[in-house]
BAFI-3210 file (N, C-alpha, C; in Angstrom, 3 decimals, decimal comma, padded with zeros to 6 digits):
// residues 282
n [1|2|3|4|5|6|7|8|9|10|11|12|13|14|15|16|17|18|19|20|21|22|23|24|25|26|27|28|29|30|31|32|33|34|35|36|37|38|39|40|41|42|43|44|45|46|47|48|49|50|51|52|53|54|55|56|57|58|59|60|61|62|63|64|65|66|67|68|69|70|71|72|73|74|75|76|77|78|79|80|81|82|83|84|85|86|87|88|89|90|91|92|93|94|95|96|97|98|99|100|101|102|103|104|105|106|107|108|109|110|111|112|113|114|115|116|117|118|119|120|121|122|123|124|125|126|127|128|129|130|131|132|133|134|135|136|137|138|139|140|141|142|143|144|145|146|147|148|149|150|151|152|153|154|155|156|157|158|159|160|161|162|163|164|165|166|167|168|169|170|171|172|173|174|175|176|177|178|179|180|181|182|183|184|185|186|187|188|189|190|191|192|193|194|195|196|197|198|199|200|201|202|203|204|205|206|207|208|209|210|211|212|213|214|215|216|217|218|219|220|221|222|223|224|225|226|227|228|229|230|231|232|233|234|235|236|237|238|239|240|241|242|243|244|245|246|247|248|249|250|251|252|253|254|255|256|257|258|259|260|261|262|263|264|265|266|267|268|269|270|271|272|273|274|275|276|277|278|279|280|281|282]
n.u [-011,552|-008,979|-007,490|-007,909|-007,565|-004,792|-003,591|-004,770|-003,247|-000,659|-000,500|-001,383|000,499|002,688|001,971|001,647|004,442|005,472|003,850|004,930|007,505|007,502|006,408|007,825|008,687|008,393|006,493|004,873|003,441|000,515|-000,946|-000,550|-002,111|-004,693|-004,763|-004,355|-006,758|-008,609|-008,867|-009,694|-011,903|-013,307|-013,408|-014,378|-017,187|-017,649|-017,699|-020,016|-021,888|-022,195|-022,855|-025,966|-026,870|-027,716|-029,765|-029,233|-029,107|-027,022|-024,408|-023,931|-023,015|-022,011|-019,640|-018,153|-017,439|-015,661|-014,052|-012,415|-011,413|-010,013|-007,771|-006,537|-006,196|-003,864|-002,256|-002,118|-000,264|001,744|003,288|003,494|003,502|005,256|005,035|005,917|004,365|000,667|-001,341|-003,170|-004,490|-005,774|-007,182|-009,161|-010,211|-011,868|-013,374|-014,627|-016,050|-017,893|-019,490|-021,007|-023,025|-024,018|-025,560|-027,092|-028,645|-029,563|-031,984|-035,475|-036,829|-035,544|-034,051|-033,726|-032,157|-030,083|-027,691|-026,446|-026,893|-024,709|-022,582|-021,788|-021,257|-019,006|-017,214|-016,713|-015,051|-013,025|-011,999|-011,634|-010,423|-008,703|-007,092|-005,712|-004,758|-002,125|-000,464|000,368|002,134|003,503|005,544|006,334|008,067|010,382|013,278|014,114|014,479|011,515|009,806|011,164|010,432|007,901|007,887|008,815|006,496|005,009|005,528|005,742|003,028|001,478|003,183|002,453|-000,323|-000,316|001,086|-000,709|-002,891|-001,639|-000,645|-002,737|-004,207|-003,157|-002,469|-004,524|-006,828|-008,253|-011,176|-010,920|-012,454|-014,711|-017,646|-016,786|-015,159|-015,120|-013,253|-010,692|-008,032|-006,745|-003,974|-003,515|-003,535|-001,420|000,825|001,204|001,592|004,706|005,641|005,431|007,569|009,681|009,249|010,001|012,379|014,491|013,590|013,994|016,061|017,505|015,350|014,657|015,002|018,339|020,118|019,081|018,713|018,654|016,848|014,919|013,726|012,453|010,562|009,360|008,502|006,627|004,577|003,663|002,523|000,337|-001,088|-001,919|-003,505|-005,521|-006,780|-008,007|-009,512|-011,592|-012,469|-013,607|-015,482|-017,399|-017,950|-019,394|-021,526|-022,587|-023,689|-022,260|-019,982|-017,707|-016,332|-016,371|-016,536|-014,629|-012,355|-010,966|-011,528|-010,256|-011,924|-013,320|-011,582|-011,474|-011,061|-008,944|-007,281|-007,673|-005,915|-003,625|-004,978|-004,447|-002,160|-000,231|-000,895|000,807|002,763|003,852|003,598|005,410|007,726|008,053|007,627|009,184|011,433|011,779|011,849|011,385]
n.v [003,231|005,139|003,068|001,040|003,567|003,662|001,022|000,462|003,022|002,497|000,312|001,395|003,031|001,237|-000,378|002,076|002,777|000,459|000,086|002,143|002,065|-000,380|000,885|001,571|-000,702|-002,975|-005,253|-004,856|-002,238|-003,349|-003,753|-001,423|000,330|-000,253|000,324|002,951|003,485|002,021|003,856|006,746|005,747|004,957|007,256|009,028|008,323|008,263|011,328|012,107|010,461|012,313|014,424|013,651|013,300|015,671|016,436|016,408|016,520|014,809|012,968|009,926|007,475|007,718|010,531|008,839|007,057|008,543|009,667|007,396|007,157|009,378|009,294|006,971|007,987|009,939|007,702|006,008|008,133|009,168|007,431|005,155|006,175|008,195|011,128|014,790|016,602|017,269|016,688|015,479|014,230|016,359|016,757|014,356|015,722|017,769|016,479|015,022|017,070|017,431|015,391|015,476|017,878|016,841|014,219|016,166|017,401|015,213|014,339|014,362|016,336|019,720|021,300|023,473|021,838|021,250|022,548|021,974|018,785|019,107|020,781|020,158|017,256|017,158|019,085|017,109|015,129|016,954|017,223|014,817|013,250|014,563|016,106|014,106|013,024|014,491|013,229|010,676|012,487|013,165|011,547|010,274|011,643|012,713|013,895|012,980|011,175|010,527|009,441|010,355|012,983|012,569|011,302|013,724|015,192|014,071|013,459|016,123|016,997|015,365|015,320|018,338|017,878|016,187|017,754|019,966|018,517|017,582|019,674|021,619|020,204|020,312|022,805|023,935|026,565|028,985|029,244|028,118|028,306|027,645|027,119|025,453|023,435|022,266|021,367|022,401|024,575|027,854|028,241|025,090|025,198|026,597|025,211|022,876|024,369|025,349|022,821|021,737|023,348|022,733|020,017|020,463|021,166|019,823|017,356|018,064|018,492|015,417|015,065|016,186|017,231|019,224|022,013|023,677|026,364|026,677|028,572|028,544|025,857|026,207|028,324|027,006|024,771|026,469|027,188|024,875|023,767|025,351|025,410|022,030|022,691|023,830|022,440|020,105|021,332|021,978|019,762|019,162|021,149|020,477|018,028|018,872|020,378|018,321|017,233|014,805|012,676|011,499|011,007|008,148|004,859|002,984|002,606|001,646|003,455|005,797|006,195|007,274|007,397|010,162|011,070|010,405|011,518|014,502|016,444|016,302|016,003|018,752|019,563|018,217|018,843|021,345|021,203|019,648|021,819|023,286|022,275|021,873|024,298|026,364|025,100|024,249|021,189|018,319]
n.w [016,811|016,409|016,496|014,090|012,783|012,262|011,593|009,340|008,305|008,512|006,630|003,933|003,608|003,062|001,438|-000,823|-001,166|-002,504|-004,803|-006,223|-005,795|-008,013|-009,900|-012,177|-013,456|-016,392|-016,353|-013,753|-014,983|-016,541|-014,042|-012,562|-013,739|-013,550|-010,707|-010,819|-011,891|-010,822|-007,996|-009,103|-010,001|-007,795|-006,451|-007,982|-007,710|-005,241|-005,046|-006,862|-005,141|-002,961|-004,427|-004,950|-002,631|-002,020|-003,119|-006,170|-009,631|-011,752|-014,171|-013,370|-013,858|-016,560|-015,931|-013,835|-015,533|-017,759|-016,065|-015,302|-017,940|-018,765|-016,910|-017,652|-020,265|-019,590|-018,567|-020,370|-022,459|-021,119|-019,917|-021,895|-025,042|-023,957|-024,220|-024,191|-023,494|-023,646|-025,710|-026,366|-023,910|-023,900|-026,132|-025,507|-022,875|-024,106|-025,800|-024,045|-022,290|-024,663|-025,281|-022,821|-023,304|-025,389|-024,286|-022,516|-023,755|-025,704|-024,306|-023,404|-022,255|-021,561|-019,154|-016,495|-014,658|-016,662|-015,938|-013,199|-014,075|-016,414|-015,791|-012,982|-012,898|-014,927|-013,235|-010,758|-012,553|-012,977|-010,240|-008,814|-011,203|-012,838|-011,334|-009,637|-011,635|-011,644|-009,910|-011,483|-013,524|-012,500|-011,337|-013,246|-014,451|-017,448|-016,895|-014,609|-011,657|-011,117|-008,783|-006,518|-006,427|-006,134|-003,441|-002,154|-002,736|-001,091|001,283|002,082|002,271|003,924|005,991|006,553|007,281|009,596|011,394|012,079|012,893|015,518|016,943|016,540|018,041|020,741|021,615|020,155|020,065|018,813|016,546|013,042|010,280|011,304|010,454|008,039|008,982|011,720|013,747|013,158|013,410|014,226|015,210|015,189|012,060|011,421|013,029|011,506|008,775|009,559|010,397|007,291|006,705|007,843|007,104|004,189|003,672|005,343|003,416|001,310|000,118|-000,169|-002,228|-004,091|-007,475|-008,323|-007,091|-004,733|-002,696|001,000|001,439|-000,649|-000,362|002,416|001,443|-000,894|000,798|002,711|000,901|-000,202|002,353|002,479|000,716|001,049|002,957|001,913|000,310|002,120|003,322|001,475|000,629|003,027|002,978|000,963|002,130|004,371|003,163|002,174|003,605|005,229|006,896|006,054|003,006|001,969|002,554|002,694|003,316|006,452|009,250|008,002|006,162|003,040|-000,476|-001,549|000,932|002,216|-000,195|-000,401|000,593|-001,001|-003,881|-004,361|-004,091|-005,787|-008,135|-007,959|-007,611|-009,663|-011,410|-010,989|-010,832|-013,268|-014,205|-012,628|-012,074|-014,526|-015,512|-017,258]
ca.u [-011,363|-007,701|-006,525|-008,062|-006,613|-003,298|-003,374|-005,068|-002,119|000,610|-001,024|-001,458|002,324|003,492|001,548|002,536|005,969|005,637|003,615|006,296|008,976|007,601|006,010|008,693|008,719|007,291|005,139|003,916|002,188|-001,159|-001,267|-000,496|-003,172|-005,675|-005,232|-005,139|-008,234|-009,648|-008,667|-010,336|-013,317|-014,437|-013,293|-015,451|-018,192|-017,767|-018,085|-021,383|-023,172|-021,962|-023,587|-026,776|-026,994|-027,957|-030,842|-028,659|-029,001|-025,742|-024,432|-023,131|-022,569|-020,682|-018,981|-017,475|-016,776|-015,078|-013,015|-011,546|-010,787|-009,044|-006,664|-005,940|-005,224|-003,122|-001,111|-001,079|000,132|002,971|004,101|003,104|003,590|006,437|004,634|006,197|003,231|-000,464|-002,519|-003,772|-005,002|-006,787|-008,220|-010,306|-011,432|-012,649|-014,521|-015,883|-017,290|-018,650|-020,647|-022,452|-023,866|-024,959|-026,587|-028,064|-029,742|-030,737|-033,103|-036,806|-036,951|-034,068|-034,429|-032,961|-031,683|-029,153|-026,333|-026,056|-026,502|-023,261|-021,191|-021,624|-020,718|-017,359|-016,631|-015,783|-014,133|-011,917|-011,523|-011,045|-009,646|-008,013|-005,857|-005,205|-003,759|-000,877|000,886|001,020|002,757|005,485|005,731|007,157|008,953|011,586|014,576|014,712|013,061|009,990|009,335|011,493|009,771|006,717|008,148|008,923|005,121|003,881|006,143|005,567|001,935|001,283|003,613|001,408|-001,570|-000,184|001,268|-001,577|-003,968|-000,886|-000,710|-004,174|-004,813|-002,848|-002,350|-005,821|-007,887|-008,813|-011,304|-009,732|-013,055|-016,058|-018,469|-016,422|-014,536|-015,004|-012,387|-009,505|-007,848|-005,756|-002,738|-003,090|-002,748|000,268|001,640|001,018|002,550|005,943|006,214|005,308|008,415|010,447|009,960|010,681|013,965|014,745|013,436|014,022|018,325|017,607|014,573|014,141|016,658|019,102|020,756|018,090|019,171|017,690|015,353|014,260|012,801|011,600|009,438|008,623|007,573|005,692|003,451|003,103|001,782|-000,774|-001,928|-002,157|-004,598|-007,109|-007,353|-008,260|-010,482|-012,229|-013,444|-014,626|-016,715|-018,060|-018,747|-020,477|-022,742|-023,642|-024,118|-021,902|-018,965|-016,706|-016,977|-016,786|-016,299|-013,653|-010,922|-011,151|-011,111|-010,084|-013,676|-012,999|-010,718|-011,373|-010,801|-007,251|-006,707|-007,994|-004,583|-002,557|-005,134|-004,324|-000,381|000,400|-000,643|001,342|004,073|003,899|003,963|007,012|009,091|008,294|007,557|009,915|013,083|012,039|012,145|010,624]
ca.v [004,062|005,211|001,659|000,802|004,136|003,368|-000,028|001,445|004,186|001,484|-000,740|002,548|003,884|000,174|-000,531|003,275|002,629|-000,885|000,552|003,374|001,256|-001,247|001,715|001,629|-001,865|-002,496|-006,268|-003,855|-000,971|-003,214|-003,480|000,026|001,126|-000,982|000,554|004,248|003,484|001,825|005,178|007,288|005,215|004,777|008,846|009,996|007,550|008,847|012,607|012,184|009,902|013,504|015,459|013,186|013,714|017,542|016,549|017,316|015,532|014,078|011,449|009,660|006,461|008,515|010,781|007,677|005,924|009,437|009,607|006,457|006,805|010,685|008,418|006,322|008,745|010,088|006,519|006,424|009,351|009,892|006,162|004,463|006,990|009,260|012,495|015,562|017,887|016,739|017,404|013,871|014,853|017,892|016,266|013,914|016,542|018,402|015,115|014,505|018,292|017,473|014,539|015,884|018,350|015,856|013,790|016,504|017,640|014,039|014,318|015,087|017,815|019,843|022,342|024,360|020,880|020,927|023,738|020,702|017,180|018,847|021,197|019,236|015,941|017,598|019,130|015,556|014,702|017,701|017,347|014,028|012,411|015,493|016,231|013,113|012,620|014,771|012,157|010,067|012,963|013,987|010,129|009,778|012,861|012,248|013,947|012,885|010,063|011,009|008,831|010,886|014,202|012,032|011,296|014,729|015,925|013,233|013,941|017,453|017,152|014,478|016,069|019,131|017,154|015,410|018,782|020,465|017,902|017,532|021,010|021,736|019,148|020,869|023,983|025,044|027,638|029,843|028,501|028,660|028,613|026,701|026,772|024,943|022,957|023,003|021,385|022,815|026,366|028,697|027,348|023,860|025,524|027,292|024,596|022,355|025,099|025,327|021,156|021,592|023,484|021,881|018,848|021,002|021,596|018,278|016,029|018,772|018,673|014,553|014,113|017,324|017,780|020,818|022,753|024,382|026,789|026,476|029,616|028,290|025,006|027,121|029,393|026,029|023,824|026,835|027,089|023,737|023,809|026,235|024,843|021,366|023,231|024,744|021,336|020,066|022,373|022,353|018,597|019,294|022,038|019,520|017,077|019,810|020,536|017,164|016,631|013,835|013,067|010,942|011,036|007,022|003,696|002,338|002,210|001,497|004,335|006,775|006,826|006,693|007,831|011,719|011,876|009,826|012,010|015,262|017,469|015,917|016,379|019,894|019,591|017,639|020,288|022,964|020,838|019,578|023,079|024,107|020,967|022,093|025,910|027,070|024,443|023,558|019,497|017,542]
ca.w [015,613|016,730|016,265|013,092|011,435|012,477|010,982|008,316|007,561|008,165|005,404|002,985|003,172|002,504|-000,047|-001,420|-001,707|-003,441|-005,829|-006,349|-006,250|-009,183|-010,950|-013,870|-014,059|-017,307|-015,925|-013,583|-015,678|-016,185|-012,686|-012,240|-014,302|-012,344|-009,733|-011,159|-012,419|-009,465|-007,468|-010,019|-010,115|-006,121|-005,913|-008,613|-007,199|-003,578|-005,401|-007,306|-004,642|-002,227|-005,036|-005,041|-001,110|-002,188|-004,349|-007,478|-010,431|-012,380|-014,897|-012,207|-014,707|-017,362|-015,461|-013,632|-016,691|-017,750|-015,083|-015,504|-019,347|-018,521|-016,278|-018,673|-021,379|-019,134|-018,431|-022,109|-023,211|-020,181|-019,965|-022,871|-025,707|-023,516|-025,157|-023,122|-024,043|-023,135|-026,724|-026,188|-022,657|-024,060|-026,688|-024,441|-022,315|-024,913|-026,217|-022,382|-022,454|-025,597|-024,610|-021,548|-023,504|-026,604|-023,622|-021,933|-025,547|-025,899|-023,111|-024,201|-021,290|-021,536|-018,512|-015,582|-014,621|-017,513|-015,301|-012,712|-015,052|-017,475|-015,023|-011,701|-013,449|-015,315|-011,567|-010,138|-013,131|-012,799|-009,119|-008,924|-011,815|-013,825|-010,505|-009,125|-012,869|-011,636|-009,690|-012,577|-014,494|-011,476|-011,307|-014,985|-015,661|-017,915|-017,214|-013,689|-011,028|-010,518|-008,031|-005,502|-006,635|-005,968|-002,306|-001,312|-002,416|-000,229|002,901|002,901|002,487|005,027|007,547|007,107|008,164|011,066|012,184|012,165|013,845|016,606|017,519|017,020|019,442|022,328|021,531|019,480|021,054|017,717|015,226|011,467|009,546|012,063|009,436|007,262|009,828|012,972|014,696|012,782|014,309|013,482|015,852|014,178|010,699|011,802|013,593|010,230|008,061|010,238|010,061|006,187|005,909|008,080|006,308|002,984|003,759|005,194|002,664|-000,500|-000,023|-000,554|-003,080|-005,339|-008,089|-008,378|-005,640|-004,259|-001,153|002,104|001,647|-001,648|000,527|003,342|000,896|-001,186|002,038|003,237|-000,099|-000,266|003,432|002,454|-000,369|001,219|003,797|001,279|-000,198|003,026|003,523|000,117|000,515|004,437|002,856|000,207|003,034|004,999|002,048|001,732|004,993|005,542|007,826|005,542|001,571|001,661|003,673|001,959|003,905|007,802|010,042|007,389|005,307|001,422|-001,505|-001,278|002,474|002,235|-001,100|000,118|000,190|-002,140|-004,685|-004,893|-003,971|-006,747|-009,359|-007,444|-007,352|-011,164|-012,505|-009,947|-011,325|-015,016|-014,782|-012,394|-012,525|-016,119|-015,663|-018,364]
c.u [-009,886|-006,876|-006,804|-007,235|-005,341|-003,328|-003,410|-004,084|-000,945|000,396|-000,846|-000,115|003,110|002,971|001,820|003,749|006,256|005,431|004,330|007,234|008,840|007,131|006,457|009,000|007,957|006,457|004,635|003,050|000,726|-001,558|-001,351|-001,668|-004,515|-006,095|-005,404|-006,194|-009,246|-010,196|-009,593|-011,818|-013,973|-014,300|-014,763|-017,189|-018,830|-018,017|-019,761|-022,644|-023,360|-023,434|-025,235|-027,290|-028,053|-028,919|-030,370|-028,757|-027,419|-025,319|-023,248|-022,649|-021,457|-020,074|-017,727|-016,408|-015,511|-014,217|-012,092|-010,826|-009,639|-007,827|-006,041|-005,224|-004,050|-001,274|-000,461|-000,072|001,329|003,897|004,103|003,918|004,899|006,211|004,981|005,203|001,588|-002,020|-003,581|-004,987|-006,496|-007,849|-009,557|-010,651|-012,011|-013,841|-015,480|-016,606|-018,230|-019,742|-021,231|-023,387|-024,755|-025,920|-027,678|-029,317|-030,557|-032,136|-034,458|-036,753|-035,977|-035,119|-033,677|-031,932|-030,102|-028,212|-025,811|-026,040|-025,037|-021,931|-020,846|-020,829|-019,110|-016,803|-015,980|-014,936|-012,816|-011,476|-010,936|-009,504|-008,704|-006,631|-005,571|-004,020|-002,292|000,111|001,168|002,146|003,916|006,237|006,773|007,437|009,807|012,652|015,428|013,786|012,130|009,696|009,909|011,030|008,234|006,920|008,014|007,285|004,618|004,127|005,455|003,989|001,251|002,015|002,919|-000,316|-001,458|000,369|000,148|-002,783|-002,594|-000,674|-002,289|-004,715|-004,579|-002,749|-003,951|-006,740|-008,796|-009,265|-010,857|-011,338|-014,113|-016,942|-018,339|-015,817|-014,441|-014,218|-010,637|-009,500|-006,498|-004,330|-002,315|-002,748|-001,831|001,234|002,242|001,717|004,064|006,317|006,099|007,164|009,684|011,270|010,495|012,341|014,880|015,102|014,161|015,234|018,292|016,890|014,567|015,725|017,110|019,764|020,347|018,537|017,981|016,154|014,455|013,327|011,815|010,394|008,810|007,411|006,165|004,057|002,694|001,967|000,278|-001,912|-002,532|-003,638|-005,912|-007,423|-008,351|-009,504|-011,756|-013,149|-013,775|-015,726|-017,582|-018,795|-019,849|-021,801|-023,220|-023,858|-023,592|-020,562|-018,092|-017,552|-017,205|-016,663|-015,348|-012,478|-011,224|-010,574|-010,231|-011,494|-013,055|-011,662|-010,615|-010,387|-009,158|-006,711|-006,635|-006,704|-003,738|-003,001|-005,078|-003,039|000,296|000,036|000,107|002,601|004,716|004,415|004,822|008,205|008,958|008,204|008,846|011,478|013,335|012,930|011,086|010,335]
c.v [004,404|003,690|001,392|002,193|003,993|001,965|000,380|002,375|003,334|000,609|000,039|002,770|002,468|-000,522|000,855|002,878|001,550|-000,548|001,755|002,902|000,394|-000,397|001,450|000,549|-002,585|-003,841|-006,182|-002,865|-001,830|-003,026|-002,268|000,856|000,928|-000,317|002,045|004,390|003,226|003,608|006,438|007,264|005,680|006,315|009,710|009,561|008,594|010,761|012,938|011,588|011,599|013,900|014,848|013,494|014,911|017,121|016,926|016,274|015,417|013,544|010,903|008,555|006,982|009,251|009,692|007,310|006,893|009,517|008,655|006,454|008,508|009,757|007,735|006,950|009,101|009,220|006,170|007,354|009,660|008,606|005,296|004,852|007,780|010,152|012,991|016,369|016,521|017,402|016,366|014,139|016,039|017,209|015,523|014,765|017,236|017,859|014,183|015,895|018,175|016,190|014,384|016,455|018,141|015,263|014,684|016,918|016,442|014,070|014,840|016,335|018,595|021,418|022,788|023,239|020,262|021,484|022,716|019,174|018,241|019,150|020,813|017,788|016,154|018,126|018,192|015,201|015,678|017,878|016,223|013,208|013,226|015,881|015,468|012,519|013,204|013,986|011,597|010,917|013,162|012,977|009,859|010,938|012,208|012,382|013,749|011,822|010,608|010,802|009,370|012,195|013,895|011,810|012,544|015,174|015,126|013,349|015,090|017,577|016,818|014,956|017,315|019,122|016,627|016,608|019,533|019,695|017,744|018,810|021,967|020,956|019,644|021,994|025,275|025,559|028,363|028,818|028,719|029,162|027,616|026,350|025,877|023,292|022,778|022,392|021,603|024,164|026,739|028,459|026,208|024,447|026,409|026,391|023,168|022,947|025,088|023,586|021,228|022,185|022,753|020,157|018,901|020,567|020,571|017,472|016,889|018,516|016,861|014,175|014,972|017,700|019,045|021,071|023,780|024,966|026,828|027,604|029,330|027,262|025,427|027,683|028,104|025,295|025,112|027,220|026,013|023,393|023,996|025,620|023,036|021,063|023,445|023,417|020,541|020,370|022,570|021,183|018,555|020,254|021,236|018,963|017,702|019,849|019,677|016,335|015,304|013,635|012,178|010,946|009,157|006,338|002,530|002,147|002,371|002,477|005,927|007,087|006,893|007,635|009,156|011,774|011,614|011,259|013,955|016,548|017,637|016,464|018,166|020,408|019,280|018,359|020,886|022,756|020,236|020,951|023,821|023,583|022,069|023,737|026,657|026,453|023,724|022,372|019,111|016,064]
c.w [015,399|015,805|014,398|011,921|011,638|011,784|009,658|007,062|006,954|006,628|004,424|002,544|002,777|001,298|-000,827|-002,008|-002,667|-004,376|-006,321|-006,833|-007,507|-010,022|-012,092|-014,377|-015,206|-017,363|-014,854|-013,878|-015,758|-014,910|-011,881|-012,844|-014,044|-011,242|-009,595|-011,409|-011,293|-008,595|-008,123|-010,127|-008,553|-005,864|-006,551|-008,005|-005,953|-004,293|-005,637|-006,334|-003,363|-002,485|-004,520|-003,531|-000,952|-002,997|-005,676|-008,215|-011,442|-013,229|-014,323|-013,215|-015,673|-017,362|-014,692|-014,711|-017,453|-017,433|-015,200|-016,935|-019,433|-018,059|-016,908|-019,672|-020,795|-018,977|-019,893|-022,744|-022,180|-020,273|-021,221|-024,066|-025,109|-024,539|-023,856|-023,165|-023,682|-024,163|-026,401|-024,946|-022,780|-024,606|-026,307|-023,780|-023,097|-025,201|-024,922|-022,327|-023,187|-025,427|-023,948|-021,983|-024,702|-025,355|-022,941|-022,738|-025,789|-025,116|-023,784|-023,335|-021,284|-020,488|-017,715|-015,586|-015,298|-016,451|-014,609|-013,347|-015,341|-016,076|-013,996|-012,025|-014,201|-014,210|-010,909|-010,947|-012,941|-011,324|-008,770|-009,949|-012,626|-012,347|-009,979|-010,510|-012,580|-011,036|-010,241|-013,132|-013,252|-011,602|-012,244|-015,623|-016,295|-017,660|-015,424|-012,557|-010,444|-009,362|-006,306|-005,234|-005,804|-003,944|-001,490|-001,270|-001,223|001,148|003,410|003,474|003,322|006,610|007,910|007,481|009,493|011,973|012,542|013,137|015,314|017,640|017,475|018,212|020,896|022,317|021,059|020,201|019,771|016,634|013,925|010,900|009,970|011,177|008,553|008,085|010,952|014,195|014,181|013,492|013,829|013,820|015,104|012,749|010,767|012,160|011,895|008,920|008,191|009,928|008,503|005,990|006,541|007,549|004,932|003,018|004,192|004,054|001,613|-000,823|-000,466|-002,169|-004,374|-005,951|-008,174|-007,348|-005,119|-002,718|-000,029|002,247|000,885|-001,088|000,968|002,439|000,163|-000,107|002,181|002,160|-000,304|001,140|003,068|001,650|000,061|002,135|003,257|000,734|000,542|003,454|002,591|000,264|002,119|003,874|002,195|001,057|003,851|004,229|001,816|002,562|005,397|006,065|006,851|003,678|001,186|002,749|003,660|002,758|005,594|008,400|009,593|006,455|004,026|000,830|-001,078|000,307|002,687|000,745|-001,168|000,044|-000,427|-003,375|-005,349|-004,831|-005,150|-008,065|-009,619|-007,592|-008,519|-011,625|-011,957|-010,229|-012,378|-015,371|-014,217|-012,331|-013,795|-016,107|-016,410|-018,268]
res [x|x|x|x|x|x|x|x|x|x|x|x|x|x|x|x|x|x|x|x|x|x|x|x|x|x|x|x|x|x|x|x|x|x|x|x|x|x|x|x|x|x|x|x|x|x|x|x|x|x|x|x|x|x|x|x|x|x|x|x|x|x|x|x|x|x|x|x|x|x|x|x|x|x|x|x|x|x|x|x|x|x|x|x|x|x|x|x|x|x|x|x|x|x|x|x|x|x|x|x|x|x|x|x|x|x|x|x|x|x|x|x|x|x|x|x|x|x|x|x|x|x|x|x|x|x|x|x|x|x|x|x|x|x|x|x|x|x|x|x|x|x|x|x|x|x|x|x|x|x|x|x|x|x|x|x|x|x|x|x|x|x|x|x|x|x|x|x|x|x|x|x|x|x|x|x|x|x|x|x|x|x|x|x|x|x|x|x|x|x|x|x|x|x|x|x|x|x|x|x|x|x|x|x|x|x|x|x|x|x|x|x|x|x|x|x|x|x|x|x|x|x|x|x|x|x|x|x|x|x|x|x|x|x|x|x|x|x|x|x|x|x|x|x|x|x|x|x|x|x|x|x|x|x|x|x|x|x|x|x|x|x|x|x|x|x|x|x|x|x|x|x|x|x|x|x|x|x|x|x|x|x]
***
């Protein structure tokens, strides 16, 4: 198992960067959008078959199909179009709310059943494919390379995973939240926090624009930490609830999309609206 996720990772971070590096190349974008979409697709997949686990009913087909066309708007509307504003964005979700609850009306039975078919099925879409959309957008800011903004989220976030399982490993004695987790501890998410900011402050003086002082890092890394944790944390509880130890099988020795995507998908929000809210980059 060891071996295979280490091959596994190596393969991941080099294919990462390729696709990074040709991102802006413009007889790369179909290919780029291929594989946003792919991503999108096997996540929301691996979400709803979860849900289905739980006896819940879904529209696992057009949620899917959903998911993948959000992503897209997205690729449209950020790369395509270069709109700085996201009406486009809205508009489709509006018009995916609005078609769960035409289908669920279609139905001859319309009953309890409806709360899970509409709001369970827009859940994945907004967990999956509505925040995974943010690396596209850090990706292709305009007024600066994304793609190094896009680096630092991925350092910090990843170094506060590997810190955390490293020092949990020798050090953990205290459980964090057993019920939820039960071989995470309160040591490892300390020890995971401290490497989050460490690698803040590191990577931030190379990748993040401005002249950001060392405390400004420090207090960045250590939010980002945190937040990389609850993400973490959010799809182990999922898996708990649906009684299953990996959300897919997709990738050797890591288990699917979610489980590889798992902390990011809630970093790259935090770290979108910190570019554009608090150092106002466009």
């Amino acid at each position: 198992m060891f071996h295979k996720r280490t091959v596994s990772s190596v393969f991941l971070v080099i294919l990462f960067f390729l696709i990074v590096t040709l991102s802006k190349k413009v007889y790369f974008l179909p290919i780029l959008l291929v594989i946003i979409n792919a991503i999108g697709i096997f996540g929301a997949l691996e979400f709803y078959t979860m849900v289905e686990n739980k006896g819940l009913k879904v529209f696992k087909i057009y949620g899917t199909i959903a998911s993948g066309i959000l992503l897209t708007t997205v690729f449209l509307e950020r790369i395509v179009l270069r709109l700085e504003h996201f009406e486009l964005e809205g508009m489709v979700l509006f018009f995916i709310v609005c078609l769960f609850f035409v289908l669920q009306s279609s139905r001859k039975k319309v009953d309890i059943s409806a709360f899970s078919n509409i709001f369970i099925t827009l859940g994945g879409i907004f967990y999956v494919s509505w925040l995974f959309s943010f690396l596209l957008k850090i990706n292709f800011l305009f007024s600066v390379d994304g793609r190094l903004c896009l680096a630092y989220l991925l350092l910090v976030t990843k170094i506060t995973d590997i810190g955390a399982y490293i020092v949990g490993s020798i050090w953990g004695k205290n459980k964090l939240i057993p019920h939820v987790s039960p071989n995470k501890t309160v040591e490892g998410s300390l020890g995971g926090i401290v490497m989050a900011m460490v690698a803040s402050y590191m990577g931030g003086m190379w990748l993040l624009p401005g002249n950001l002082s060392a405390l400004h890092l420090l207090a960045l890394g250590f939010i980002t930490g945190v937040v990389a944790q609850v993400g973490d944390l959010a799809e182990s509880m999922l898996k708990r609830d649906a009684n299953v130890k990996d959300s897919g099988s997709y990738i050797p020795g890591m288990g699917g999309v979610l489980d590889l995507l798992d902390s990011v998908l809630f970093t790259a929000p935090f770290i979108y609206f910190y570019l554009t809210g608090i150092l106002h980059i466009k």
